[in-house]
TIRO-448227 format. One record per residue: x, y negated, z negated of N, C-alpha, C, O, CB in turn; residue in one letter. Coordinates in steps of 0.05 Angstrom, whole numbers, padded with zeros to 5 digits, always signed. Glycine has a CB too. Layout:
<vexpas>
XYZXYZXYZXYZXYZa...
</vexpas>
This chain:
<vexpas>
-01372-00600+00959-01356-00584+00978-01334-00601+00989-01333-00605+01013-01374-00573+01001x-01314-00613+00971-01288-00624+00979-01271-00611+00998-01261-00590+00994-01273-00627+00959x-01270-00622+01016-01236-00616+01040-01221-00595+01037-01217-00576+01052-01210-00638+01037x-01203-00604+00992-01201-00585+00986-01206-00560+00986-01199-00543+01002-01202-00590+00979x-01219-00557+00965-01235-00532+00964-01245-00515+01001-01247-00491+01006-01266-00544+00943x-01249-00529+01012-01258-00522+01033-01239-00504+01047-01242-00481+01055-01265-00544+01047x-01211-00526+01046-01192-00510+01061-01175-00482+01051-01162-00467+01065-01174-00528+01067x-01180-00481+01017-01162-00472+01006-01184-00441+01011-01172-00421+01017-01152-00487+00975x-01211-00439+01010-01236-00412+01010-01231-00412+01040-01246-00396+01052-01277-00420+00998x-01214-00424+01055-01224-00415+01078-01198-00409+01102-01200-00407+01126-01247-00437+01087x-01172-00406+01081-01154-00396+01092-01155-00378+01105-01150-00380+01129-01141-00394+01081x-01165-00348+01091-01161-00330+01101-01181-00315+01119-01184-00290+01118-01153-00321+01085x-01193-00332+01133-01228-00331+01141-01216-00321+01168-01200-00333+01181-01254-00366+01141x-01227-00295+01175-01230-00275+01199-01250-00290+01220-01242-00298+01242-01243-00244+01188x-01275-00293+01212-01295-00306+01229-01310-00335+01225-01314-00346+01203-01315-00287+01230x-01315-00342+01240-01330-00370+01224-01348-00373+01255-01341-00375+01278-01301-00406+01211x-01377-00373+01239-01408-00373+01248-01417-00397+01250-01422-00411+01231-01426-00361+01230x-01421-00405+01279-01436-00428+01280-01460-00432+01283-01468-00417+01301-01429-00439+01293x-01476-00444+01275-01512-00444+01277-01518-00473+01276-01514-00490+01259-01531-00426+01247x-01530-00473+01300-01536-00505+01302-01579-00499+01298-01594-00481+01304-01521-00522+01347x-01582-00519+01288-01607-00524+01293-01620-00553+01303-01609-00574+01308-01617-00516+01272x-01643-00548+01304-01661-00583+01305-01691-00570+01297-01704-00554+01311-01663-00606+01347x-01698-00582+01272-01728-00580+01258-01731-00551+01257-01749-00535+01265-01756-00596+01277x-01715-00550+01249-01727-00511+01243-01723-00514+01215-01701-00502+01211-01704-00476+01259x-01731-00522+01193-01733-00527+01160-01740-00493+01153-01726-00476+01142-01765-00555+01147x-01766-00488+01164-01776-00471+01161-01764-00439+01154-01769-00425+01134-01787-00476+01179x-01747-00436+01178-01743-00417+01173-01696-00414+01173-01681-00395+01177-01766-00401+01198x-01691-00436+01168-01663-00444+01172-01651-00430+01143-01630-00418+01142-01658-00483+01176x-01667-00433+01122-01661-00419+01095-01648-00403+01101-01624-00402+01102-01679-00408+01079x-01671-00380+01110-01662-00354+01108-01645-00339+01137-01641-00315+01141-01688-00340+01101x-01637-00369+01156-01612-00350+01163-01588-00365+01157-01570-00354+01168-01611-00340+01194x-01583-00377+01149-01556-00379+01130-01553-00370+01109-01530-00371+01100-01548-00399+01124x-01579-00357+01090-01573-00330+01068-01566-00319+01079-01544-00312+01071-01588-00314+01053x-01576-00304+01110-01570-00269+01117-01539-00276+01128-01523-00258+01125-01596-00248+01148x-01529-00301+01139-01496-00305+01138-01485-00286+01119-01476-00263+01117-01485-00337+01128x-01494-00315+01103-01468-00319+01073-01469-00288+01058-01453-00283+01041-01482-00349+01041x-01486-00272+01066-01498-00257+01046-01479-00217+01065-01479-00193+01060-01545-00265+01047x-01466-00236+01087-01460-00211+01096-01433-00196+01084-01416-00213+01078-01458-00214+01125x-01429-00179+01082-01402-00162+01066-01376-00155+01090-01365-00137+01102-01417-00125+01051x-01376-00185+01085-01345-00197+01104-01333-00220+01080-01344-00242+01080-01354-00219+01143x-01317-00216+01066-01317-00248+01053-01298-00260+01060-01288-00276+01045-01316-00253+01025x-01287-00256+01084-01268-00267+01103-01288-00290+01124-01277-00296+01145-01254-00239+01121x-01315-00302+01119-01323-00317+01140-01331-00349+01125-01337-00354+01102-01349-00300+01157x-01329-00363+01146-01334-00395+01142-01365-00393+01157-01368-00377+01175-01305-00420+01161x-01390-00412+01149-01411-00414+01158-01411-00454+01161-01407-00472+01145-01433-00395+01137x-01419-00453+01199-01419-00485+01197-01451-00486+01214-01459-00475+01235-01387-00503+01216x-01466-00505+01194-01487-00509+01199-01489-00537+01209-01479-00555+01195-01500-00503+01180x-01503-00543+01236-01501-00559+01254-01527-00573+01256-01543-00568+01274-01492-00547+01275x-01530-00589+01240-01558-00606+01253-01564-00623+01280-01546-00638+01287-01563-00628+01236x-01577-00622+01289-01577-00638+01318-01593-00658+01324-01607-00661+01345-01584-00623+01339x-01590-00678+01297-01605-00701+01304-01637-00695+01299-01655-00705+01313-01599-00707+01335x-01639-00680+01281-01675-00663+01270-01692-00704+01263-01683-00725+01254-01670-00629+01218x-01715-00697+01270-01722-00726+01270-01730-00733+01228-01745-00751+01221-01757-00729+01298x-01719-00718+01215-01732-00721+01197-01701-00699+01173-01685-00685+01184-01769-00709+01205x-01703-00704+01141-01686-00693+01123-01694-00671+01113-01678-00661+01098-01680-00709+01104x-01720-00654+01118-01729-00645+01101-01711-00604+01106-01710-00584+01092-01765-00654+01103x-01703-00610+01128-01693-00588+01130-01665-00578+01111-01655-00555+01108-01690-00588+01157x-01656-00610+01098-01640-00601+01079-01636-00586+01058-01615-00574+01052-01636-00612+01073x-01665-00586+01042-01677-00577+01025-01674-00540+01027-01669-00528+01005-01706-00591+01028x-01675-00525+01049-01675-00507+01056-01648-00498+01052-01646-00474+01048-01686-00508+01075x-01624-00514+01052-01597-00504+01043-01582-00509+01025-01557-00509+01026-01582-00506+01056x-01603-00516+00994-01597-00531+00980-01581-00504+00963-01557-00503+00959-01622-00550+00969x-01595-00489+00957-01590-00462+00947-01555-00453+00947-01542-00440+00930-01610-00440+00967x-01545-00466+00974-01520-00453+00981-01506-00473+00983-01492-00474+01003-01518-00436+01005x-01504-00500+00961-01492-00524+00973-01471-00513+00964-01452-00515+00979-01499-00553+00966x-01468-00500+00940-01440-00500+00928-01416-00480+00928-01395-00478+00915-01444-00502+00904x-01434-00459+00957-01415-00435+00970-01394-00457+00989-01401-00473+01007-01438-00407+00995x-01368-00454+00979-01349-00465+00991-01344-00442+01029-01322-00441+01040-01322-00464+00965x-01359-00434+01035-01356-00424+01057-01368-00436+01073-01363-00435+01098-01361-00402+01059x-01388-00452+01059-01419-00470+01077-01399-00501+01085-01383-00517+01075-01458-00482+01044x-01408-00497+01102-01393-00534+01116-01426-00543+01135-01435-00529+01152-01350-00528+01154x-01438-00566+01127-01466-00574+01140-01459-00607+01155-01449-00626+01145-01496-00577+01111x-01468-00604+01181-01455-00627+01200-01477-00634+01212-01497-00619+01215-01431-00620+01221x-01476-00654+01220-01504-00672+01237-01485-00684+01264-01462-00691+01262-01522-00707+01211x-01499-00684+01289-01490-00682+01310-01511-00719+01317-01535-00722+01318-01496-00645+01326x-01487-00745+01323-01490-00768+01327-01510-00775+01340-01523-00795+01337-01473-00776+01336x-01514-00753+01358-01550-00758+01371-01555-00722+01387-01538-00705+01386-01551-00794+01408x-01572-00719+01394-01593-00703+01397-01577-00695+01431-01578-00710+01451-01629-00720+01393x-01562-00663+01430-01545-00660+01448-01551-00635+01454-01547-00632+01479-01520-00667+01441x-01559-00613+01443-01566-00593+01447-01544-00572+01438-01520-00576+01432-01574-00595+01472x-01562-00545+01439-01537-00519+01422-01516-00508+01439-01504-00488+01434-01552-00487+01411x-01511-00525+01464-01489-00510+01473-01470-00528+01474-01447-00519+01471-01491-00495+01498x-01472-00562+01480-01452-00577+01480-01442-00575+01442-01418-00572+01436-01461-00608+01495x-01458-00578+01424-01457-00575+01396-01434-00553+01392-01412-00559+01382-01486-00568+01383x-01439-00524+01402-01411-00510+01399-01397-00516+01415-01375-00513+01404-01410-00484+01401x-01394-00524+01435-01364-00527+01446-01357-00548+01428-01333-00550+01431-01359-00536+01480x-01364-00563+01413-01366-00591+01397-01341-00581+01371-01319-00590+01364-01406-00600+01383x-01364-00548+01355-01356-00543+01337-01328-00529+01330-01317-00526+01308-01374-00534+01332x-01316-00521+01365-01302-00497+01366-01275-00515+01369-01254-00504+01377-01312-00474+01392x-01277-00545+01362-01249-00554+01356-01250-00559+01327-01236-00576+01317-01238-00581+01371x-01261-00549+01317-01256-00540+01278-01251-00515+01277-01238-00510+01256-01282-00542+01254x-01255-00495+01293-01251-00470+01282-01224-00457+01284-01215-00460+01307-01269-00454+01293x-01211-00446+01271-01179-00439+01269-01185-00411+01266-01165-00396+01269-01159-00455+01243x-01215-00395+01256-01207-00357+01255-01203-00355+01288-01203-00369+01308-01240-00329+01241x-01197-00323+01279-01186-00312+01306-01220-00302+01327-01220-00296+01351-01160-00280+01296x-01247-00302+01307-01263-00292+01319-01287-00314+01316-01285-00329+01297-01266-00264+01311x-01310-00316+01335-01326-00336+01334-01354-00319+01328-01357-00303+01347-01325-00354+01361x-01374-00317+01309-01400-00312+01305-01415-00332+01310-01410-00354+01301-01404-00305+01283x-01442-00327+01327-01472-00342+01330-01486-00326+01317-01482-00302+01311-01486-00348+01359x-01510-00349+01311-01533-00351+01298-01554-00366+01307-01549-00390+01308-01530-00358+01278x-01579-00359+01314-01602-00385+01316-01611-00391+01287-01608-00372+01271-01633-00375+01337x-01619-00405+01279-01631-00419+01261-01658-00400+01252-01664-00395+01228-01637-00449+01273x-01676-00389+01283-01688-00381+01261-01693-00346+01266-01714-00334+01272-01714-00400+01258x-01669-00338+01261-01665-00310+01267-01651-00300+01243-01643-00319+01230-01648-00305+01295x-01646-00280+01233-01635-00259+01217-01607-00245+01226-01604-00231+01246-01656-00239+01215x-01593-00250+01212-01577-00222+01210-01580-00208+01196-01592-00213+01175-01555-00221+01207x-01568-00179+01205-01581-00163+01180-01562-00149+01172-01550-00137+01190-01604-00145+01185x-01552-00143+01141-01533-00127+01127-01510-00115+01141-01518-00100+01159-01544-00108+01116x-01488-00116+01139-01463-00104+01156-01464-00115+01191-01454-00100+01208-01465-00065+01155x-01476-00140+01199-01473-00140+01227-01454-00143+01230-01443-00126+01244-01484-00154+01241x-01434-00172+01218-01408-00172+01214-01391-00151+01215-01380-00145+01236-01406-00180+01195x-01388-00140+01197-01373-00107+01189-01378-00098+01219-01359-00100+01235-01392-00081+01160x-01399-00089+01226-01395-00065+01256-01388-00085+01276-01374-00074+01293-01427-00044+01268x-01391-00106+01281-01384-00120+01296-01349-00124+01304-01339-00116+01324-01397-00138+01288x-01338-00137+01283-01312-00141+01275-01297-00114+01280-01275-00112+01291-01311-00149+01247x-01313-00094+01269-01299-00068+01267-01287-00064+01301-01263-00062+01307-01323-00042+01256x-01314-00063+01320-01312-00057+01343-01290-00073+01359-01272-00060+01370-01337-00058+01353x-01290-00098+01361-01276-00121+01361-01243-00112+01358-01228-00113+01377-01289-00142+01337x-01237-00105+01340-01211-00093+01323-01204-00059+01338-01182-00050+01346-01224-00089+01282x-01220-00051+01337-01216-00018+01345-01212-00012+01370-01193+00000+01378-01237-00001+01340x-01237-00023+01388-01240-00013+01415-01220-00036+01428-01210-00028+01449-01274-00011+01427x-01211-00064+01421-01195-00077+01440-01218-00096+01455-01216-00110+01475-01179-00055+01460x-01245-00088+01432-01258-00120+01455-01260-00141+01456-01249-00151+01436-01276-00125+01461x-01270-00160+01473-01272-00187+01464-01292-00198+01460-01290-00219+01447-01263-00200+01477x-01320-00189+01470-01344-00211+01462-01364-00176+01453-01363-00154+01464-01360-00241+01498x-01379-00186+01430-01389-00163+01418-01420-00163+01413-01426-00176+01393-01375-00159+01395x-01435-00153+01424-01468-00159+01418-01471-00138+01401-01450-00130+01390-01492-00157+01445x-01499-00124+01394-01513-00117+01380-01545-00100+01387-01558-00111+01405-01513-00138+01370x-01554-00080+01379-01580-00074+01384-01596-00096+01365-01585-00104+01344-01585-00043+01377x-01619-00105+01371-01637-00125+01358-01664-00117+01354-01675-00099+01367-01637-00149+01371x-01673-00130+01340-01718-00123+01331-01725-00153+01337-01714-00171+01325-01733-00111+01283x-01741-00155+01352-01753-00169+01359-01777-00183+01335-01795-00167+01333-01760-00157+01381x-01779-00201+01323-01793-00210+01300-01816-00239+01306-01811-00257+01322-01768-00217+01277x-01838-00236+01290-01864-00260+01306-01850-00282+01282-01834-00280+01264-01913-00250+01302x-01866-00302+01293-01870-00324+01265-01866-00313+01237-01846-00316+01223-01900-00335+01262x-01886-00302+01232-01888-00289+01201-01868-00262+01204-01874-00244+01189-01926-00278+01191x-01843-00258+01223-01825-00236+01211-01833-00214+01204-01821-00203+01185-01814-00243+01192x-01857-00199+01221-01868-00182+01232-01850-00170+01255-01849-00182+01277-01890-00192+01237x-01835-00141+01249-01819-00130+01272-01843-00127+01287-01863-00120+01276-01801-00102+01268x-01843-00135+01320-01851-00122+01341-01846-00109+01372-01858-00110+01393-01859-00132+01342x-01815-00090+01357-01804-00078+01385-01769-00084+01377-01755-00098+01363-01818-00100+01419x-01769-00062+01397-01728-00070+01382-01718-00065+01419-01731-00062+01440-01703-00029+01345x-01693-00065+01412-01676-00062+01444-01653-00059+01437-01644-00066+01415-01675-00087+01467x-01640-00048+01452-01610-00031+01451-01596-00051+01476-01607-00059+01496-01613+00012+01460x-01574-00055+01468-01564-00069+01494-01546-00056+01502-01539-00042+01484-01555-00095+01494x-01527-00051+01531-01508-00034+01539-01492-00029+01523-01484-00048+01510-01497-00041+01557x-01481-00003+01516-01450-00006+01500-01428-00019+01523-01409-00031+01514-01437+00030+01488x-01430-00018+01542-01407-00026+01563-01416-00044+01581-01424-00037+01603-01395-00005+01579x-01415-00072+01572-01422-00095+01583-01421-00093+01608-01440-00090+01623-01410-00115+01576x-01395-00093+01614-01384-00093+01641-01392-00079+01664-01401-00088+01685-01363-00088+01640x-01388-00053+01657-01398-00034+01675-01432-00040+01680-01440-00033+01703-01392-00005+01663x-01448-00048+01666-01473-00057+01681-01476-00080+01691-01495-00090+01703-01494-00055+01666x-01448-00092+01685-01461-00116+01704-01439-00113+01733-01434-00133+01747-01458-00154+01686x-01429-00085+01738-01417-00074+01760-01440-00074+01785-01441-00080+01809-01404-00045+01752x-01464-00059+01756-01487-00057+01771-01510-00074+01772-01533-00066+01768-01496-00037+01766x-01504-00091+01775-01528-00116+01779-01534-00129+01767-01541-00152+01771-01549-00113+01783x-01532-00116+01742-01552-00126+01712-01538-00161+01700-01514-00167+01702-01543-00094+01677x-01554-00175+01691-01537-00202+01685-01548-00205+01647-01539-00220+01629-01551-00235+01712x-01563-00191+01646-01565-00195+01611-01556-00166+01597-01568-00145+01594-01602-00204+01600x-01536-00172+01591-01525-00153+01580-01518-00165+01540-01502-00152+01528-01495-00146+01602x-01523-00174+01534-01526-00185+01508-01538-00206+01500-01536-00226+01515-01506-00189+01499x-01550-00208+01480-01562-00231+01462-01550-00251+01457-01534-00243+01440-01567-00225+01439x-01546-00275+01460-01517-00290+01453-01517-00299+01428-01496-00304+01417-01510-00314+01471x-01544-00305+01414-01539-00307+01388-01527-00292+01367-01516-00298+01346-01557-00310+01381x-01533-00260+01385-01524-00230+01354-01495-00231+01367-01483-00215+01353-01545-00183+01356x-01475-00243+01389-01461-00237+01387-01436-00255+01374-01438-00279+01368-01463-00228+01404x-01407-00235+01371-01382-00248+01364-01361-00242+01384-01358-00221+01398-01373-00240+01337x-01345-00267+01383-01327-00269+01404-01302-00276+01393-01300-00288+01371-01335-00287+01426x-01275-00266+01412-01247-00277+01403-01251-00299+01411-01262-00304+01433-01221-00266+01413x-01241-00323+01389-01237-00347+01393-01226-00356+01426-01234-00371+01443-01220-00354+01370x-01199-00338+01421-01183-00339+01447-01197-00342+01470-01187-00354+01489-01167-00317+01451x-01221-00333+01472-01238-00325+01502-01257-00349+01512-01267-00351+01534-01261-00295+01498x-01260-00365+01489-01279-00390+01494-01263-00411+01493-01271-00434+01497-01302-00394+01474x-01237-00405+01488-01216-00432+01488-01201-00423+01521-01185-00438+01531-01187-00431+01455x-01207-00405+01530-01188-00395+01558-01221-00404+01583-01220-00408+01607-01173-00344+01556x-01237-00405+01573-01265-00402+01597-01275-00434+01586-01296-00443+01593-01297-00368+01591x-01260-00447+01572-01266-00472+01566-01302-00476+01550-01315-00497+01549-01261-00488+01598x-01309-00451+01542-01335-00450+01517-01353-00451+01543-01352-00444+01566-01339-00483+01487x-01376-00465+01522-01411-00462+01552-01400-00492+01564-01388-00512+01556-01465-00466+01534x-01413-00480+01591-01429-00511+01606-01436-00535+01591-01459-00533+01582-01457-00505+01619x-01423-00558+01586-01428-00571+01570-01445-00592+01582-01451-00614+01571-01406-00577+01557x-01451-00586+01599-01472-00608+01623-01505-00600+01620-01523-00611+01632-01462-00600+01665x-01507-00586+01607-01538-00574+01599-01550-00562+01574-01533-00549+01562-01543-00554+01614x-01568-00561+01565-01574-00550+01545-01586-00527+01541-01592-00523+01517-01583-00563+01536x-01592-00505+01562-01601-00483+01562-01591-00469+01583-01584-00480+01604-01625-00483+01561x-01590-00436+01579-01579-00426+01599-01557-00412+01600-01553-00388+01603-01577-00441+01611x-01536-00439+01596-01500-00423+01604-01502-00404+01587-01480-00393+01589-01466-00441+01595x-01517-00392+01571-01498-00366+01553-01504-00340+01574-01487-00322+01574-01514-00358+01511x-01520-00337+01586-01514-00321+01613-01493-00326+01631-01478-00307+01636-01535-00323+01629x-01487-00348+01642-01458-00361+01653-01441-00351+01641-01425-00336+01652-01451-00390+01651x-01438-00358+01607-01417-00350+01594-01407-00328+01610-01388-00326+01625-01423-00344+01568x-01434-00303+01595-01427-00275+01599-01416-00265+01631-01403-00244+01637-01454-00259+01591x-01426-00289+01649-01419-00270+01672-01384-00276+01676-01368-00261+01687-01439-00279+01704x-01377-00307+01660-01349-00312+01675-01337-00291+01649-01322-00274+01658-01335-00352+01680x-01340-00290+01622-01331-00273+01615-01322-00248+01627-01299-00241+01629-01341-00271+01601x-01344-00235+01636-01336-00200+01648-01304-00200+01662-01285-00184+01657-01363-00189+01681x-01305-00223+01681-01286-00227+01702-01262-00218+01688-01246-00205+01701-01285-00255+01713x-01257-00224+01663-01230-00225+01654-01227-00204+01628-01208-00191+01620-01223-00257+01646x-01254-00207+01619-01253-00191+01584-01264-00167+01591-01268-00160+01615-01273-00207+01554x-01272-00151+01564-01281-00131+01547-01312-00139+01539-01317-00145+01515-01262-00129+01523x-01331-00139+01557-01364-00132+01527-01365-00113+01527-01365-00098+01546-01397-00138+01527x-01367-00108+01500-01384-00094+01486-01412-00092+01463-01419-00111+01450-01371-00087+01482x-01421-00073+01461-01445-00078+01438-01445-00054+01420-01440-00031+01428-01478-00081+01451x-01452-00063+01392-01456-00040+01379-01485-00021+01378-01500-00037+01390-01448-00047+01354x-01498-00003+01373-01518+00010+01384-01538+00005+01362-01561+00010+01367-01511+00039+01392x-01530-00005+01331-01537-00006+01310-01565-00032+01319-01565-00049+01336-01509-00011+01288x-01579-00026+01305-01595-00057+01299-01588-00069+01277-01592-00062+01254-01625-00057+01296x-01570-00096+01289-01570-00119+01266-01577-00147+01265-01570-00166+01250-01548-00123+01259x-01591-00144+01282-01602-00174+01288-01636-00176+01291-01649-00160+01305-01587-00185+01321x-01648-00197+01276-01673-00199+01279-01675-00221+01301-01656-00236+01304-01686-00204+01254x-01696-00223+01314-01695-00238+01337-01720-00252+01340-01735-00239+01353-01690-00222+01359x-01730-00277+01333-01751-00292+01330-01767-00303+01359-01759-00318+01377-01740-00315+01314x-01793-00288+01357-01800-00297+01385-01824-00311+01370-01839-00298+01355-01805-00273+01412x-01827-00343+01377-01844-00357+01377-01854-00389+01385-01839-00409+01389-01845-00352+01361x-01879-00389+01387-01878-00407+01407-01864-00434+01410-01867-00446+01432-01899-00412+01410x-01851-00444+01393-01834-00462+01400-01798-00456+01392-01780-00469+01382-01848-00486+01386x-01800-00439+01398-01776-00435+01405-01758-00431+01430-01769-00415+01445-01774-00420+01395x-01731-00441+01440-01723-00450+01456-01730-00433+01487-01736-00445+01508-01698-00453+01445x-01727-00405+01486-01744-00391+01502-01768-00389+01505-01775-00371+01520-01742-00375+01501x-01786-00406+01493-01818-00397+01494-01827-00424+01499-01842-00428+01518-01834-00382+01465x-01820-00442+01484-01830-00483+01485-01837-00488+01516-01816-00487+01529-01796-00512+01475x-01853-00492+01528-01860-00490+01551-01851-00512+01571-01859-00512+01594-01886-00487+01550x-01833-00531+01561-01815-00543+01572-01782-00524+01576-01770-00527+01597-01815-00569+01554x-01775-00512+01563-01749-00504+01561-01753-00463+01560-01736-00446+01559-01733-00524+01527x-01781-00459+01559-01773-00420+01561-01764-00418+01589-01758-00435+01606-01805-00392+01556x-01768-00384+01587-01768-00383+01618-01778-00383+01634-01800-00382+01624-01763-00374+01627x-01782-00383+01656-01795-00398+01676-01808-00422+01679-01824-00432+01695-01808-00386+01683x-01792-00432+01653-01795-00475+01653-01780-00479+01682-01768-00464+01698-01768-00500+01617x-01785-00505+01682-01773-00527+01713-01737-00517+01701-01722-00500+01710-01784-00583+01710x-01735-00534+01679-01710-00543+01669-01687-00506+01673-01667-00501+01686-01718-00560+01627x-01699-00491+01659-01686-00462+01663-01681-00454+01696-01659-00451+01707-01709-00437+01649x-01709-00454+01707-01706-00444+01743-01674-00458+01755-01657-00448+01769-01738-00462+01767x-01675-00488+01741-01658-00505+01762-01629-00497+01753-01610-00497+01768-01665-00541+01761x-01628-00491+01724-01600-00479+01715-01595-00448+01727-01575-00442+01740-01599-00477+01681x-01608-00438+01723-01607-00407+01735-01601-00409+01763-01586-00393+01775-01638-00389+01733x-01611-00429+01775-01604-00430+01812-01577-00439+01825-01567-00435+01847-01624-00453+01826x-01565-00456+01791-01537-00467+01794-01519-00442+01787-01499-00437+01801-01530-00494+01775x-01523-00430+01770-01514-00409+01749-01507-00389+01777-01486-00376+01780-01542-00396+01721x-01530-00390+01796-01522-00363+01814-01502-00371+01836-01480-00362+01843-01551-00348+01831x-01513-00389+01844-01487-00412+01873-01459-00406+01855-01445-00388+01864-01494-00464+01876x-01451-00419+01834-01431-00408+01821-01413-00384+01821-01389-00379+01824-01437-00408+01806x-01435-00370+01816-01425-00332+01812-01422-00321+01838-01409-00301+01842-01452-00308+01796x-01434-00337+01862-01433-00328+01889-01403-00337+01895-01386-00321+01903-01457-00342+01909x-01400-00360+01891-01376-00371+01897-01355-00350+01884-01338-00339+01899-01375-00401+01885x-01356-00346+01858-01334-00331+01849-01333-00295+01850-01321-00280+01835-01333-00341+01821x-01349-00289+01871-01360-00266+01881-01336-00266+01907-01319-00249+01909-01397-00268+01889x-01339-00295+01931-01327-00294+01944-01294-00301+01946-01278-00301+01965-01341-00302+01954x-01290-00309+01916-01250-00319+01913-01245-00289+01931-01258-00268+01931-01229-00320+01865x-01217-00298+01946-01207-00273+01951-01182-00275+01941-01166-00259+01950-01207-00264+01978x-01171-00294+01920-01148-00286+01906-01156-00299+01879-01173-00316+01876-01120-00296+01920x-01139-00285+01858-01140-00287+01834-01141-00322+01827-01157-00334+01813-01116-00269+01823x-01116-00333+01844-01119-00364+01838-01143-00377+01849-01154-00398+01843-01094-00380+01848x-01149-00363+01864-01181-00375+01872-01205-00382+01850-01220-00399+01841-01195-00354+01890x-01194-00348+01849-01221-00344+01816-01225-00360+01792-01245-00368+01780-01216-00317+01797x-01191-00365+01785-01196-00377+01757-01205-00407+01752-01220-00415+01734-01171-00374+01743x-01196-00417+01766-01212-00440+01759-01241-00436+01758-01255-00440+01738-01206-00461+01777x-01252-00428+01782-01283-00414+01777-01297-00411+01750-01316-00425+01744-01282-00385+01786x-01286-00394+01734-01280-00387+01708-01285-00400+01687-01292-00388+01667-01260-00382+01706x-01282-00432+01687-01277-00455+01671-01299-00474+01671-01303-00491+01689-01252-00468+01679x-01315-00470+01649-01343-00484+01644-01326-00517+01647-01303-00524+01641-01361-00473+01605x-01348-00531+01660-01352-00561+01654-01347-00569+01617-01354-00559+01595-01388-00570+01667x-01334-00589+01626-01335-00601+01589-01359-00621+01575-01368-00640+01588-01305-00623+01584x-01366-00618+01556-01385-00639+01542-01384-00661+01560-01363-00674+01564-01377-00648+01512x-01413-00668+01574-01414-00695+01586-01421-00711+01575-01424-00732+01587-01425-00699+01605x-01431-00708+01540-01448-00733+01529-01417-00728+01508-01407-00705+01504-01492-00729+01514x-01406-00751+01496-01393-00764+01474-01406-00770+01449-01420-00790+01446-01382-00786+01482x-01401-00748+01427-01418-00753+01405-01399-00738+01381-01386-00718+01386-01452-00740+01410x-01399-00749+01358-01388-00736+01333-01405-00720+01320-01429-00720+01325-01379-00754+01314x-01395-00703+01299-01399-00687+01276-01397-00696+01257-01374-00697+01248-01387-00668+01272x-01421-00710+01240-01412-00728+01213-01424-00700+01194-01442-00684+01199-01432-00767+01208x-01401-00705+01167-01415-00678+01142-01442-00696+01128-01445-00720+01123-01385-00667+01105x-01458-00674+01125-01477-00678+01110-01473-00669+01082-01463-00647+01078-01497-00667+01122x-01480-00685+01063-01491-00667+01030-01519-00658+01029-01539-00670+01037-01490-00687+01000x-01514-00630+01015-01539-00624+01011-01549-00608+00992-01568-00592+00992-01547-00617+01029x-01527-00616+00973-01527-00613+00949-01557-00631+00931-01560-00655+00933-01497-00622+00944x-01573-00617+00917-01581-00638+00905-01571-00650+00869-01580-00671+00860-01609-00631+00909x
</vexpas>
């Protein structure tokens, strides 16, 4: 996967999907198939290692070394998935940004209705209805998320999308300065709330996202789900924040508000091969 080649397949690239992981071998395969595999061939896929204590998760993307859409990066030390994208989002040049967890699914056309909506209605950050899936990828339960972000979070509501099923204008994470780069769980609720202030959510009603609930995964690991120490104490900052920008009484007040902290840890993106 030369520079070349890289740059020349990825001129005309609409979206480009970032998916960071750490030790998810397991199930990392099969979501960078359900990426690559979606009927957009306008997208770049960058797979983000985070310092996994071990190679074997390579093996799992061996299949797709030689899709020039695939770019695979290892992160200098062990930083977490939100400083990692703000990390990634000074490589990206499309006009729209796709997430992924590592060990979640997309499913057929998410892209397509996504983009579509994105393009049509004038929005800017775009979720998804989702199925909830165990270990063994067993559906158990689906959910619909608002079609009109905004308006429910007029009314109280603060989860109004999945942040993995969703896509965003580049523009909107380069203007709100991306997540909180001071933590590793959390801001993608932050995101969404400083988003509203200024943008468009929306969601499409379709289910295209599988959604992995298991026990060590970043919501459930009993250090980092919810109602861990580490979540309560972000959520308590997350609200002082939103209070604050509840009370701006002028627009120049607000915006800075608006503007996530930058990466506090200093670390590179070296490419991996994984080709065998």
């Amino acid at each position: 996967m030369g520079d070349a080649v890289r740059t020349s397949a990825h001129t005309q690239a609409a979206v480009t999907v970032v998916l960071p992981h750490y030790d998810c071998a397991d199930y990392l395969g099969a979501a960078a198939a359900s990426v690559l595999a979606q009927d957009r061939a306008d997208l770049r896929l960058i797979v983000i290692d985070d310092c996994s204590p071990d190679e074997t998760w390579t093996a799992a993307l061996r299949p797709y070394a030689a899709d020039p859409r695939l770019t695979v990066l290892r992160t200098s030390e062990n930083v977490g998935h939100l400083r990692i994208k703000n990390k990634a989002l000074e490589r990206v040049d499309t006009p729209y940004v796709a997430f992924q967890d590592a060990d979640d699914i997309s499913l057929p056309g998410r892209l397509r209705h996504q983009l579509a909506l994105l393009e049509r209605d004038k929005a800017d950050l775009v979720g998804c209805a989702y199925e909830y899936i165990d270990a063994a990828g067993h559906g158990t339960g689906r959910r619909r998320m608002p079609r009109n972000g905004n308006l429910w979070m007029r009314l109280g509501r603060s989860t109004v999308l999945l942040h993995p099923s969703s896509v965003v204008r580049r523009e909107v994470l380069e203007r709100l300065g991306g997540f909180d780069g001071t933590v590793r769980l959390g801001a993608d609720t932050d995101f969404h709330l400083r988003a509203a202030r200024l943008y468009r959510l929306r969601s499409v009603r379709h289910v295209l996202y599988r959604y992995r609930i298991w026990p060590n995964s970043l919501t459930q690991a009993p250090e980092t789900g919810f109602g861990s120490a580490e979540r309560l104490s972000y959520t308590g900052t997350m609200n002082d924040q939103e209070r604050r920008r509840r009370e701006a009484r002028t627009r120049e007040e607000l915006l800075p508000l608006l503007v996530a902290p930058p990466n506090d840890i200093d670390f590179t993106l070296d490419p991996v091969a994984v080709g065998g």
